[in-house]
N, C-alpha and C positions, 0 to 999 in steps of 0.2 A: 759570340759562338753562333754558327751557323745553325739554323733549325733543322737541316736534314743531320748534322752530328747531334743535334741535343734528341731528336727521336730514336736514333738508332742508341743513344746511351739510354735511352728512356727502355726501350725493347729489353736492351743488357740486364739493368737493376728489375726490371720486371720478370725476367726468365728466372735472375739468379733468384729472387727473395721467391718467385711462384717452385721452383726445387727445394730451395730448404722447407716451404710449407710442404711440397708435396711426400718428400722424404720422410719429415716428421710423423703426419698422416697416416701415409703404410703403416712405419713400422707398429701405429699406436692402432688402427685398424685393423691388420695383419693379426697381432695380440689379440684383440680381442676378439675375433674370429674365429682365431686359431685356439683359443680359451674356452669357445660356444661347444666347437667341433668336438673336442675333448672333453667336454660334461656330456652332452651328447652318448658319444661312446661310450664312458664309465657309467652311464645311468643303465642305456641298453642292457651292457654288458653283465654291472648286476640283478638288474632285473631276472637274465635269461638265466643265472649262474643259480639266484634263488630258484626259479622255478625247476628250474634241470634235477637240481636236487632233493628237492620235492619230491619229483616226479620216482628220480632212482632210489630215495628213501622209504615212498610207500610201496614199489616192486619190492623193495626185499622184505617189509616187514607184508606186504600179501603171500611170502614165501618161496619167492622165485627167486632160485639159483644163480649166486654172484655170476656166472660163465653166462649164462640167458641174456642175463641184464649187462653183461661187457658187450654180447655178439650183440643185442640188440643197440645200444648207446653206439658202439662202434660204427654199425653201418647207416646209422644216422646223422653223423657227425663226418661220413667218408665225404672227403676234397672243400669241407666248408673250410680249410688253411687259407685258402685263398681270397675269402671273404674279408671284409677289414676286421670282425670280431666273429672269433669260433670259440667252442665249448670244447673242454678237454677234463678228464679225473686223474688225477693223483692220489696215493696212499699219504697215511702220515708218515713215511720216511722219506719223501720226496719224489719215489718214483712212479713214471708215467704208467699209466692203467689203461687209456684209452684216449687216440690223439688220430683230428684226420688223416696225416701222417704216419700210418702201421710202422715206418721203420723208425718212431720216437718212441713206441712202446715199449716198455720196459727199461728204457734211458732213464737215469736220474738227472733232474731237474738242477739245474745251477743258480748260482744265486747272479747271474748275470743276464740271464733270461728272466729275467722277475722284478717287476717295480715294487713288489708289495712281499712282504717275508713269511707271512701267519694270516692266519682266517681274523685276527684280533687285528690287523692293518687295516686300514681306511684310507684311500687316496683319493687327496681332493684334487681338486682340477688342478687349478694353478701349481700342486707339487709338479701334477701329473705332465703338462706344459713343461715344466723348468726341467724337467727331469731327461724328457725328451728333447731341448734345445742343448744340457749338457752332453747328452749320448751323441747329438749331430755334430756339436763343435769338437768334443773328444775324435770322432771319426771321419771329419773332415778329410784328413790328409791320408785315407783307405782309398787308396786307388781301385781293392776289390769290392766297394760296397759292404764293407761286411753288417755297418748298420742297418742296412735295409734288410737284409739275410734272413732276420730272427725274427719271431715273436716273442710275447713278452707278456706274461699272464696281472692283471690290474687287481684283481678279486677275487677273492676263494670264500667258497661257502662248505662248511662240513654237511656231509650226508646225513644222517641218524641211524644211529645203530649200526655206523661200520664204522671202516677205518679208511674211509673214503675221503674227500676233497675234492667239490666240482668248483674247476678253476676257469678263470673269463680271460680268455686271449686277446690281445691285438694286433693285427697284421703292422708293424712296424711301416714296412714301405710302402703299402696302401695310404696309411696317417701321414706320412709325410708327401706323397702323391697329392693329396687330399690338400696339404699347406701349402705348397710347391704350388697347384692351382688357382690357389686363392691368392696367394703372392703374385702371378702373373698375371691375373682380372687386376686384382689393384696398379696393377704398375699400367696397364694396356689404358684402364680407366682414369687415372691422374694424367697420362698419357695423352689422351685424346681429348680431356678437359685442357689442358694447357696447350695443343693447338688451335682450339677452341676462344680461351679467354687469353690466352696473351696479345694474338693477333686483333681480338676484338679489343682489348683494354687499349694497344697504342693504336690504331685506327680511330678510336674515341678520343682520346689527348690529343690526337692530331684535327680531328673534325673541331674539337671546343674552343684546341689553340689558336686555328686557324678562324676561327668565328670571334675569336676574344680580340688575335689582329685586325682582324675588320676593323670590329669596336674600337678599337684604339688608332687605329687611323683614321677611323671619321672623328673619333674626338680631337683628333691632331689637328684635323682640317676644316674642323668648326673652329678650334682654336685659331690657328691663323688666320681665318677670317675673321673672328673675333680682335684679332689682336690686327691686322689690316684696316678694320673699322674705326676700330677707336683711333689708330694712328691718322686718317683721315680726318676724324675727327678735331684731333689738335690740330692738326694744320689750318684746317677750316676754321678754327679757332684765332691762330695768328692771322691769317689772312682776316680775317675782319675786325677783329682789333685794328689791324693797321688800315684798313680800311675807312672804320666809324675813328680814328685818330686823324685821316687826313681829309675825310669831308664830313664836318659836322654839322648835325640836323637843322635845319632851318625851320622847323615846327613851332609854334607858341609852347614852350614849354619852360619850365620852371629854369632859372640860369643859375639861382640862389637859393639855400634854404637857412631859416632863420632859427638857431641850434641855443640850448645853454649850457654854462660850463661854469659850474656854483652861482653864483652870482654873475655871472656876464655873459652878456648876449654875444654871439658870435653869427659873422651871416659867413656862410661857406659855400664856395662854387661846384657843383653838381658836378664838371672833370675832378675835386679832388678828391671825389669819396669813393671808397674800394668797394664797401659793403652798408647796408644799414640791416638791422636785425633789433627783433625786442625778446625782452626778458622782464619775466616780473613784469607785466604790461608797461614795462618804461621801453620806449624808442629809441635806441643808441644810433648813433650815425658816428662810423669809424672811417679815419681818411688814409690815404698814402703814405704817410708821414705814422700812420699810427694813432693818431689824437683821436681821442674819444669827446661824443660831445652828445645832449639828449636833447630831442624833440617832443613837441604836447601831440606830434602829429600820429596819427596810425600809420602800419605798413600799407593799408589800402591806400590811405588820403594820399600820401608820398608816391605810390606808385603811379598813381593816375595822372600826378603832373610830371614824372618825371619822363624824358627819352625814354624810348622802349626801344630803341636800337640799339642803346648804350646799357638799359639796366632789365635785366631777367628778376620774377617774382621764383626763386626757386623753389621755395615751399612757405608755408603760411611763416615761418619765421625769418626768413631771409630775406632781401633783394641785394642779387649782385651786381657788380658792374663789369662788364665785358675785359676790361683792362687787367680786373685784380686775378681773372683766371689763370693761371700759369697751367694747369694740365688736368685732363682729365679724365678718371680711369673706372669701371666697372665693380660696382658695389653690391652684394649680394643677389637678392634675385631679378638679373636684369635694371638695376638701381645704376645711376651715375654717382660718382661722388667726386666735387670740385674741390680743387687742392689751391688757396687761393691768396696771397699777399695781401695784405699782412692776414697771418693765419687766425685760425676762429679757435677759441674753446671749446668749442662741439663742431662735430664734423656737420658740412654741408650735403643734403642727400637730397637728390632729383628722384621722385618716385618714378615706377616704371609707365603711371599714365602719362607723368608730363615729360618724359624721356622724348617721346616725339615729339611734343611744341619745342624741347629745347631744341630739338637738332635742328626744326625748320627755322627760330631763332637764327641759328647760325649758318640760315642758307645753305643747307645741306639738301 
């Protein structure tokens, strides 16, 4: 897959899953917002409705004539309709007393204008919410608006000593003005957050991606070096094999060693041993053929007489012979490990000090 297709789907799966986040959000923010707004108003609302009639219960019991206490309530209460919560009184048979609206008084009051039925009602928020989302969806399809139209009284409080009821209004289409606002900050704000973080999230995935290729092409390209070296390596390998094969050393050095094998002496010629190694401080010397045979001698003492063009000390238990290598390949950290005919019971391992004398070993 090309990398400008797989960002550009990377862009896609990020837009789409950043809208189902941002969708879910509103609407769970929206709520409770729209929840807040709505306690808010009903606390107001009773607050004022207790106090209102308070206020109109001790005017009449100081003995001031209901008509006093209308004309005064009335021109106090003149154009607060417009406000999101006005004050209005009612009788106990539902009709209007006193409303910022002169041409609602005397109206009786329906129960379709009213969330709450009796002074004994209580409306909590969340009714008060639900109640309002069912009157919007009901009215949806009102091409006149007639939901906004109306207020809608939340609270009634009885006056004392009359036949009164000061009732807490709410301007309908104000409250919903009020949601309507908040709905479009959140949308304007998840909005400008996601051209914000989507562009910044795939310009990130592309800066990481694009620095992880790096990474991965230098390790491509230590690799092939790595793997160019060692191939060198074995080559350099056969070429001197068949080099120490067709001119052998003219040095004073050992031509024979003298080996046992139960009871019998054996003397063996130094071309046909592959490896010598000890175990258990006993000296084996293993030839071409495979035969095993033991020495009284140490790995030093054998070392020191044998060719050293023909035999490497690989580590305190080994000495190989240049013939029995067949390949060589890279063993943990920086480690060689010789793969060797006839094969060992334990691996042969080149520590990474003596990595460099083997390679100059092998005229590298």
């Amino acid at each position: 897959m090309r990398k400008d297709k797989l960002y550009f789907l990377t862009f896609i799966s990020v837009t789409i899953i950043f809208l189902i986040v941002a969708l879910i959000a509103i609407r769970f923010a929206l709520k409770s917002s729209a929840i807040e707004l709505v306690t808010t108003a009903l606390e107001i609302g009773k607050k004022e409705a207790r106090s209102m009639a308070t206020l109109v219960g001790h005017e009449l019991n100081e003995g001031v004539v209901k008509d006093s206490v209308i004309d005064h309530f009335q021109t106090s209460i003149r154009n607060t309709d417009q406000e999101q919560l006005f004050i209005s009184i009612l009788d106990w048979s539902g009709r209007i007393v006193c409303h910022p609206d002169v041409k609602q008084v005397g109206q009786k009051m329906g129960s379709s204008t009213s969330f709450v039925s009796s002074v004994a009602d209580n409306l909590s928020p969340n009714e008060f919410y639900d109640l309002l989302m069912q009157r919007k969806e009901n009215g949806s399809g009102n091409t006149d608006g007639e939901i906004y139209k109306s207020s809608d009284v939340i609270f009634m409080f009885p006056v004392q000593n009359s036949d009164w009821i000061v009732a807490s209004n709410v301007n309908i289409k104000r409250l919903f003005s009020q949601i309507d606002r908040l709905r479009d900050r959140f949308y304007t704000l998840f909005a400008v957050l996601g051209l914000i973080i989507i562009p910044a999230f795939v310009i990130t995935v592309r800066f990481i991606g694009s620095k992880y290729e790096n990474r991965l092409e230098l390790q491509k390209q230590l690799l092939e070096d790595e793997v160019l070296n060692f191939s060198k390596l074995n080559r350099a390998l056969g070429d001197y094999q068949q080099k120490v094969s067709e001119e052998p050393s003219v040095s004073e050095i050992k031509r024979r060693i003298l080996t046992h094998r139960h009871n019998e002496l054996l003397s063996i010629q130094t071309q046909e041993i592959a490896h010598i190694f000890t175990e258990n401080t006993i000296t084996y010397v293993v030839c071409f053929n495979d035969s095993r045979s033991t020495t009284t001698a140490s790995l030093d003492e054998l070392y020191s007489q044998l060719d050293e063009n023909y035999f490497f000390r690989a580590n305190r238990q080994y000495i190989i012979a240049i013939s029995s290598i067949r390949k060589i390949v890279k063993y943990g950290n920086n480690q060689l490990k010789l793969l060797v005919s006839p094969e060992t019971s334990t691996p042969i391992l080149i520590s990474k000090n003596r990595a460099a004398e083997f390679k100059n070993w092998l005229n590298l």
